[in-house]
N, C-alpha and C positions, 0 to 999 in steps of 0.2 A: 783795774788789774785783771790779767788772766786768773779765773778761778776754776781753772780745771787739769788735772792732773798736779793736783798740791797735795800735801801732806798737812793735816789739820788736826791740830788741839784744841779740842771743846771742852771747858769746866762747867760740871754740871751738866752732863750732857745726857745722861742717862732718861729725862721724862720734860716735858715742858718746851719752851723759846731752846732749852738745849737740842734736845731730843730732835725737835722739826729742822735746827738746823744741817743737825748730822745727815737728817734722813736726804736733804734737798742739797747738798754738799756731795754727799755720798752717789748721788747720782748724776753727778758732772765728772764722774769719773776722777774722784778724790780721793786720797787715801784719809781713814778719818781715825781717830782716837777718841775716845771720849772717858772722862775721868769722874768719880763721884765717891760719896763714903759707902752708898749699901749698891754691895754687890748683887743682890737679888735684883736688885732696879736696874743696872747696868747689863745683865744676862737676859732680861726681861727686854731688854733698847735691845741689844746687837744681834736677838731671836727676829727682831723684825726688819733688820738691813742691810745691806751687803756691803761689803768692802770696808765693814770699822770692826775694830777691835778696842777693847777697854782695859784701864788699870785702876782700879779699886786704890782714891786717894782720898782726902783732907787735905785741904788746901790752906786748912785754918795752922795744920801740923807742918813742923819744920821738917821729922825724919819723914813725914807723907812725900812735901816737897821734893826731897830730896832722894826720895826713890822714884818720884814721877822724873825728874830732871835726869837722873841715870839712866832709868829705861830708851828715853828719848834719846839720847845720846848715843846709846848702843845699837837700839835698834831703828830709832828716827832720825838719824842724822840730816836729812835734806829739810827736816823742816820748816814750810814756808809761812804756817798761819797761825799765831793763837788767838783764839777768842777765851777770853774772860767773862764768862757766863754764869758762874755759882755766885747765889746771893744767900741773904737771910733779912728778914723783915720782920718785926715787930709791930701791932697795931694797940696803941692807948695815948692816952690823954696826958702830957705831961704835966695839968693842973692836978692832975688825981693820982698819978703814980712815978717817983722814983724814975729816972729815966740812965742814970750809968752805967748800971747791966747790962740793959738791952742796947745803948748806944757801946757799949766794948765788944760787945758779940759782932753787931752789923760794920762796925768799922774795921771791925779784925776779914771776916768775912768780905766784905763788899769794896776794902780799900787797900789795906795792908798786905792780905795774901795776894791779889793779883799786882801790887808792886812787887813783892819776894817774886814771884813765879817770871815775871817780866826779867828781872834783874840774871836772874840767874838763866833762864833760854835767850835772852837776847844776843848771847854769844854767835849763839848755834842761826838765830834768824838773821845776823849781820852775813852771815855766808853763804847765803842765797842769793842768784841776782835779783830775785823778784820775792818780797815777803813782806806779809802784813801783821798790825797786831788791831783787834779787837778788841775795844772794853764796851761791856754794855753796861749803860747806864740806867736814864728812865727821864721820861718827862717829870719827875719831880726832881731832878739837876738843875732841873730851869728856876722852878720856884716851891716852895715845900707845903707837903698836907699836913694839919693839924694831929691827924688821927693817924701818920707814919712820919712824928719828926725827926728820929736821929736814922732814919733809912734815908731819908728826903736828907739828911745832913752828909750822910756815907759815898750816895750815888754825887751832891755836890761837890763832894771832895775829890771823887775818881774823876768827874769833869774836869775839871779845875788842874788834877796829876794829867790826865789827857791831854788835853792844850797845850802840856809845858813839853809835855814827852813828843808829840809830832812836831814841834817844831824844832826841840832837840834832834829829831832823828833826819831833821829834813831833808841832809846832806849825804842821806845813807839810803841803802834800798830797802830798808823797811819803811811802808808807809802807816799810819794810826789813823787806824776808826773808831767812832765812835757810833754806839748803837742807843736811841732811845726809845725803848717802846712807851706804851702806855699800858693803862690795866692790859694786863693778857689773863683769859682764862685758862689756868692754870692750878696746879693740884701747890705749887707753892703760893699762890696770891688768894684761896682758898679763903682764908682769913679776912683777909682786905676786902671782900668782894669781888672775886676776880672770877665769878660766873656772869658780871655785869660787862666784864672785857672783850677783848677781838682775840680769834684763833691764833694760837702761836704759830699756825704755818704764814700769817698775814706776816710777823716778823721776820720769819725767815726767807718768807719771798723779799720783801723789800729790802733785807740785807743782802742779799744774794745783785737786786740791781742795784743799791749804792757800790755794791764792790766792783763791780763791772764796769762802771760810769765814773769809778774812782770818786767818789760823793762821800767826802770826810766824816762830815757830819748826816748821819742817816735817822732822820725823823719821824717814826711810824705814825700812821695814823692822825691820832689827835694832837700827835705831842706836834706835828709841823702844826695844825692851825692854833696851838696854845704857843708856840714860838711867835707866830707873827705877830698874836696880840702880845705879847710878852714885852715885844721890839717897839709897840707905839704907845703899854701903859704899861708898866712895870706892876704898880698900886694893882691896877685892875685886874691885870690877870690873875693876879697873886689872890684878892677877891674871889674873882668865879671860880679860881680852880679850889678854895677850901668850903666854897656855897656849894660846889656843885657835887663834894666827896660827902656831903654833909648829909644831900638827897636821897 
């Protein structure tokens, strides 16, 4: 798709894989929004880039929802893009702890609010000739880590909503992508190890050429060579990828 001169919804956009891809969006001559809960984070993103403005949401919250949806309406009528960028992750062991809390938080967060937020702009993206929707995922969509199960469950779900959603949409000019990074260093993956990850501007380079090259499926990094093997041993990758979170 043409990604230049669009109008763009980033959740979670304020700092991270958000944040880089405002910045690199913003400069194709985009108009960008970007959305998060702390406002301080979001004034602290739009001090360093031009042409976005921000609206202080929750996307976990219905009445947040539904004041980002009116804004957009009112004042974002044309728009062409959203990305589904806010997550939440949890890292523990489900032999040693409880796991329903933190899998209601990540599934709310990672699954539930970007279908609410889909549902309700998809009005607004069916009236564009040319619009996209972005869910980013992760390479654990593919297969799950030990030590992030019900996030590795949340992100397989949003795949899984993905695939049913672009090919529902086939016949419309919205197209669906799907974004998987891998560890990214990051102030949200912090936890995870994700000072062991690639630069979030690597994902948002690479999504910027899936979007251009109309490339559905966008595989950063390590997650295209864990796709491959994924495609000739299921067992095995599934293997290396919990030996090798283990290291």
């Amino acid at each position: 798709m043409n990604i230049t001169n669009k109008t763009v919804l980033i959740t979670g956009g304020g700092s991270g894989i958000g944040f880089q891809i405002a910045k690199l969006l913003s400069e194709k001559n985009n108009t960008i929004i970007i959305t998060g809960r702390s406002e301080a984070r979001l004034k602290d993103a739009i001090a360093k880039l031009n042409n976005v403005s921000y609206l202080v949401a929750d996307i976990t919250k219905e009445d947040d929802v539904n004041k980002l949806v009116g804004y957009i309406n009112e004042h974002h009528p044309k728009l062409d893009v959203l990305i589904n960028n806010a997550g939440q992750a949890f890292m523990y062991e489900l032999a040693d702890q409880p796991a329903f809390e933190n899998a209601g938080a990540e599934m709310l967060t990672n699954y539930l609010s970007p279908i609410r937020l889909i549902d309700k702009l998809l009005p607004v993206l069916k009236k564009q000739a040319e619009a996209a929707i972005v869910n980013v995922t992760s390479v654990l969509a593919i297969a799950p880590s030990h030590d992030v199960p019900t996030y590795s469950a949340s992100k397989a779900a949003l795949h899984s909503y993905t695939q049913a959603l672009r090919l529902s949409l086939a016949d419309t000019g919205v197209t669906v992508f799907e974004l998987y990074p891998p560890l990214v260093d990051t102030e949200f993956s912090a936890e995870i190890g994700g000072s062991n990850g690639i630069p979030p501007k690597q994902v948002a380079d690479e999504l910027l050429e899936g979007l251009e090259s109309d490339t559905y499926d966008i595989r950063v990094g390590f997650t295209a060579q864990f796709w491959d093997m994924h495609l000739k041993s299921p067992d095995e990758a599934f293997a290396m990828l919990n030996a090798r979170e283990r290291n």
